[in-house]
Structure formats: structure tokens, C-alpha cells
C-alpha positions in Angstrom: 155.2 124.6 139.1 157.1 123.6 136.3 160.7 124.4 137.9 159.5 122.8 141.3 159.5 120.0 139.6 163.0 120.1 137.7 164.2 120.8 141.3 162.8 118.2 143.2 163.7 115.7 140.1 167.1 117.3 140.6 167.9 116.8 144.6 166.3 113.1 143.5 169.2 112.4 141.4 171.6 113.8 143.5 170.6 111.7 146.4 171.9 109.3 144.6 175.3 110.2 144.3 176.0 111.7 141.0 177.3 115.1 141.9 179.6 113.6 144.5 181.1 111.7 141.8 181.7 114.9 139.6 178.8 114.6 137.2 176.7 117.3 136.1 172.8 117.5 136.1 171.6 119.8 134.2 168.4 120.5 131.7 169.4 121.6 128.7 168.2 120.2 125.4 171.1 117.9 124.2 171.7 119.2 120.6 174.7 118.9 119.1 175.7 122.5 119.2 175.6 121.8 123.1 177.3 118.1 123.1 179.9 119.2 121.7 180.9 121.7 124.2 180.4 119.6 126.8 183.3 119.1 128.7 182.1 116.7 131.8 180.2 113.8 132.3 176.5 115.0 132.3 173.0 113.5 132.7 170.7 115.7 130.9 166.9 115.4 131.7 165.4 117.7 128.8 161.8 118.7 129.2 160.2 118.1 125.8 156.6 117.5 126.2 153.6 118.8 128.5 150.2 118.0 128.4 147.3 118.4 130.4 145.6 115.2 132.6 142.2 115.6 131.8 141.1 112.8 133.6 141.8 114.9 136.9 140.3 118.2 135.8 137.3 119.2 138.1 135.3 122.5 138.7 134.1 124.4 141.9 135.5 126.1 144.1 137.1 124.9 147.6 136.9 127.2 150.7 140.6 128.2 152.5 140.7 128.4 156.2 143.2 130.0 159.0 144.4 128.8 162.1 141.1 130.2 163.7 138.6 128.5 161.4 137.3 131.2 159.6 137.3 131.5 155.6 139.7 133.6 154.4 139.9 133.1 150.6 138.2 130.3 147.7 140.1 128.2 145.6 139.6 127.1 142.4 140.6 122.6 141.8 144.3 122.2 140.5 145.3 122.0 137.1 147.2 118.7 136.9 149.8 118.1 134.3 152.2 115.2 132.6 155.8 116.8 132.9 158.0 114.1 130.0 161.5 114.1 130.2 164.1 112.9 128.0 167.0 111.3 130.6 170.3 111.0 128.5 173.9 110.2 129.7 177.2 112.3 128.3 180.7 111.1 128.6 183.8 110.0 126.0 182.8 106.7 126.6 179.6 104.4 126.0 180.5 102.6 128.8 180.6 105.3 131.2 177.4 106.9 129.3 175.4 103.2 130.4 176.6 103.3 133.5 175.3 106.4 134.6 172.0 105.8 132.9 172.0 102.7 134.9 172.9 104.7 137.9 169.7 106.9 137.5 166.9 104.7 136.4 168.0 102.1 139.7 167.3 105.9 141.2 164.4 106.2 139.2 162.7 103.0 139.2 162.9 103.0 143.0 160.0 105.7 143.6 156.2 105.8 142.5 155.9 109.3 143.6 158.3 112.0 143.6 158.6 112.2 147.5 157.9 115.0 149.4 161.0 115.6 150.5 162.3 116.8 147.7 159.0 119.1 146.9 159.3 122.9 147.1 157.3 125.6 146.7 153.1 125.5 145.9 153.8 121.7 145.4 154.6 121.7 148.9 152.0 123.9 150.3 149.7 121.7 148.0 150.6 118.5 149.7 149.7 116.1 146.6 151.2 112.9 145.8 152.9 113.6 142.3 152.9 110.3 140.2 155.9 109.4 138.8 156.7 107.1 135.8 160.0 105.7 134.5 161.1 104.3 131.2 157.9 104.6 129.1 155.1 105.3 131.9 151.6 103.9 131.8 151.1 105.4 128.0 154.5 103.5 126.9 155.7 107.0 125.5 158.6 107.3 122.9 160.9 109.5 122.6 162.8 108.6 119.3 161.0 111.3 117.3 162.7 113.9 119.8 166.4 113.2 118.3 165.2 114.5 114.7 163.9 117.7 115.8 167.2 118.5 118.2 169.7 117.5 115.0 171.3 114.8 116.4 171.6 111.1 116.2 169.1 109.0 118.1 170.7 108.1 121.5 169.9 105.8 124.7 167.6 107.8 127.0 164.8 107.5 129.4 161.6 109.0 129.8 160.6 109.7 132.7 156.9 111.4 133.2 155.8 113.4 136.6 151.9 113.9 136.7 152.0 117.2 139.2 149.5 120.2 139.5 149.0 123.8 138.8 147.8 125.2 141.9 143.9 126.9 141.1 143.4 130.6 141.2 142.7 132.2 144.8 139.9 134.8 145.7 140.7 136.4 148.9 137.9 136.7 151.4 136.6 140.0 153.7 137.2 140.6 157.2 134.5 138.6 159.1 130.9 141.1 160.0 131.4 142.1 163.5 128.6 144.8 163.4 125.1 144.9 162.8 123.4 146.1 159.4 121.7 149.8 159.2 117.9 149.6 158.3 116.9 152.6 156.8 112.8 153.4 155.2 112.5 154.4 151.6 112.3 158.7 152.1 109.2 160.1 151.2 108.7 162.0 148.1 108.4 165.3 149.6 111.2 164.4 152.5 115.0 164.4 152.3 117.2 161.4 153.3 118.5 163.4 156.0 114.8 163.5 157.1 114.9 159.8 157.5 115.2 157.8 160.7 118.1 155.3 160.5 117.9 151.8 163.0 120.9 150.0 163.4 120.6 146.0 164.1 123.4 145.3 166.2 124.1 143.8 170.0 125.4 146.7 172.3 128.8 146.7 173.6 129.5 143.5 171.2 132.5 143.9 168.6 133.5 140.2 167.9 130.7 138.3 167.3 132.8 134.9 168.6 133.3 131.8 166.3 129.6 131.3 166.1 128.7 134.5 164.5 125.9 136.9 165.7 123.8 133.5 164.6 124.0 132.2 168.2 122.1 132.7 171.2 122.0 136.0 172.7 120.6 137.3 176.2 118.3 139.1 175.8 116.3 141.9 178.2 112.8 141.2 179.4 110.2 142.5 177.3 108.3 145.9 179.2 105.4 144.7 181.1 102.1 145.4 179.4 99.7 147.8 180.9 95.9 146.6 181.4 93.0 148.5 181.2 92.6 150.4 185.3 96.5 151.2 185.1 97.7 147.2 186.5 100.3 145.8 185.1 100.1 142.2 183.7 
């Protein structure tokens, strides 16, 4: 999920127009080891912080259907999760440096959601809207104790947050029952179970049961006349 996400973040920002203009977007943590052998302009959008919505977390499980209605596995609720990123520009100038950083949060700022066309992968078999916050989010997030930790100086960046979910674990499902169950008698102490008469509940010359199961009405044959009393027949 976590890569489905860098990659729809990433087709975002090239939309609007960065790698045509030779720049580089990339997600490598911007320590100074790696500034320095940078040798193009670059927007960096490091991942430095995940944490769980629990707000959204819910239990159960949800059923999973194919194109014929029937259930073929269970689902367990996403997972959902607040992606941070720390947006930072890198060129010789801090002209060109704002100016790119301009360039993406007018990109940025722009969308509530990530759209979906820029989704891959389970988030787009999932078909969730994916939140998406720019400069600070709803929790007005700061990023200036990052800089310390990656041993350089603090530098203009934006956060940038995506809310987006773990798909849930999947149970697969059996075949559907298309025959009827064997009723067999508990075998007598002294017998053997081959002694034992087997009945099998099941309609005759039926193998699919049909969307309603073998739960919906059947024809059935007449029941045998009785015999009275004389030899008639009621």
C-alpha cells in the first residue's frame, strides 16, 4: 500500500509538469550525504512518519461476491493509515528551490483526495477516496524536528499527509453444495458400519442447484395412494 501511494503521489506531480522541465522526483531522505551528490534539480517527498487512523478502525467481516452472485471469499475492514511526507525542493539556487516548491503545493493544494486516476494496485481494486492534506493537514503537523535527526540544516518543505488503507485479510470460500448430504444411523454394537444402511438426501438428476440453492421449490411426485381396509384405494 505504502508504494501505491508514493506512485500515485508521483504521476500527481508529474502531471504537473516537473519532469518535462528536467527535474527529478524522487523519495529519498534528504541528508546531507545525499544533497551533496545531488547533481539536478530535485523535489524530494521523504516518507518520515506513519501512524494508524484509529478513528476508522472497525471489526467484522464483509462477504466478497463474483460476477454470478455467489460468495467466494470474507474480508476482514481496512486498515487505514496517515502516510506524512516531507516535500523539499533542490537546486543551486533559493530562487529556483521556491519556485519549484511553489510549483508543487499549486499542484498540491489543488486536490482533497489523491484521485483515482493516479491509484494502482489494491488501492484501486479498493475503490476508496484517499484524503489528502497539504501544508500542515487537519492536525497542523511539523516537520522541523525531522531536519535534526537527518543532519542537516532546517530547510523550506511541505508536509503533505495521505490518509489511505491497508486492504483486510481474505478467507477464501468453498465451491457452492450442489449435492445432497448422506444420512447414515449410529451402527449397532454388535453390527459393523458396513452393516449399516446409508440414505442420501439429494434431488435426482439435479447437479446445480441454481442461484436459489436446493432451498427453493421443488416438484415433487405424488405421494402412493393409501390402501383401505377391503383392498380400495383412497
Amino acid at each position: 500500500m505504502i508504494h501505491e501511494v508514493d506512485e500515485g503521489l508521483r504521476q500527481l506531480l508529474a502531471e504537473a509538469g516537473l519532469e518535462e522541465a528536467g527535474v527529478d522526483l524522487v523519495f529519498d531522505a534528504p541528508t546531507r550525504d545525499w544533497s551533496a551528490r545531488r547533481n539536478a534539480p530535485t523535489v524530494s517527498a521523504f516518507l518520515y512518519d506513519i501512524q494508524e487512523d484509529t478513528t476508522r478502525r472497525r471489526s467484522g467481516t464483509g462477504e466478497e461476491y463474483d460476477a454470478d452472485g455467489l460468495v467466494v471469499a470474507w474480508r476482514t475492514p481496512p486498515r487505514w493509515f496517515k502516510l506524512t511526507y516531507l516535500v523539499t525542493a533542490w537546486t543551486n539556487r533559493p530562487q529556483d528551490e521556491h519556485r519549484l516548491l511553489s510549483q508543487v503545493l499549486r499542484c498540491l493544494i489543488a486536490q482533497e483526495m489523491l484521485p483515482r486516476r493516479v491509484l494502482t494496485g489494491s488501492l484501486a481494486e479498493l475503490g476508496l477516496a484517499l484524503p489528502l492534506f497539504t501544508a500542515g493537514g487537519p492536525d497542523g503537523q511539523s516537520a522541523s524536528d525531522v531536519w535534526p535527526a537527518l543532519g542537516g540544516e532546517l530547510k523550506a518543505s511541505i508536509s503533505v499527509t495521505v490518509t489511505a488503507p491497508l486492504a483486510g485479510e481474505r478467507t477464501p470460500a468453498g465451491p457452492p453444495v450442489t449435492e445432497g448430504l448422506v444420512v447414515k444411523p449410529v451402527a449397532a454394537s454388535s453390527g459393523t458400519d458396513d452393516d449399516v444402511p446409508r440414505r442420501q438426501l439429494r434431488y435426482e438428476g439435479i447437479r446445480d442447484p441454481g442461484p436459489d440453492g436446493f432451498s427453493s421449490p421443488r416438484e415433487r411426485r405424488p405421494t402412493p395412494a393409501r390402501r383401505r381396509r377391503g383392498g380400495r384405494q383412497e
